[in-house]
C-alpha positions, 0 to 999 in steps of 0.5 A, a space after each residue: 495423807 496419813 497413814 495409820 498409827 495402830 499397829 498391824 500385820 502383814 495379814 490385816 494390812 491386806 485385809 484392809 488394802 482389799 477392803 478400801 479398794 472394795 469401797 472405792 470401787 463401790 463409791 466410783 460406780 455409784 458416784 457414775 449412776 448418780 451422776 448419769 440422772 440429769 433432773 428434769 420433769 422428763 425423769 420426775 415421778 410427779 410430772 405426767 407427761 403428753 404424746 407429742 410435748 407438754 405435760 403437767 407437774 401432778 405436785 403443783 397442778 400445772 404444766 411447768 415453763 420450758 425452762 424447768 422443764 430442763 432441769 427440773 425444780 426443787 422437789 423433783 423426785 426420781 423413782 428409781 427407775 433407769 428409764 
């Protein structure tokens, strides 16, 4: 780890500590809600799902196979939405 070369006082030291620890904190909770979506066609905007299983993908006119289903493809899509 480097540290820094400019010069500093005690003051804006903290000042950036604080600011640091700010970001850390921030990129933590955000690392942890991004890593709590797990991409399916459960949780894609594009899949119109069935009562009772089944469902069909509305970006590709299909029902995708049971193997997608899980994990979802490459243009799967959340809306935001945590539920």
């Amino acid at each position: 780890m480097t540290t820094s070369t400019y010069p500093m006082n005690k003051a804006q030291l903290v000042e950036r500590r604080n600011l640091a620890k700010l970001a850390m904190e921030l990129a933590q909770k955000q690392y942890l809600e991004l890593t709590a979506i797990g991409p399916s066609c459960a949780n894609c905007e594009n899949f119109i799902g069935r009562r009772g299983g089944g469902g069909k993908c509305s970006k590709w006119d299909a029902e995708p196979p049971d193997d997608v289903k899980e994990v979802g493809c490459d243009e799967w899509s959340h809306d935001g939405i945590p539920f």
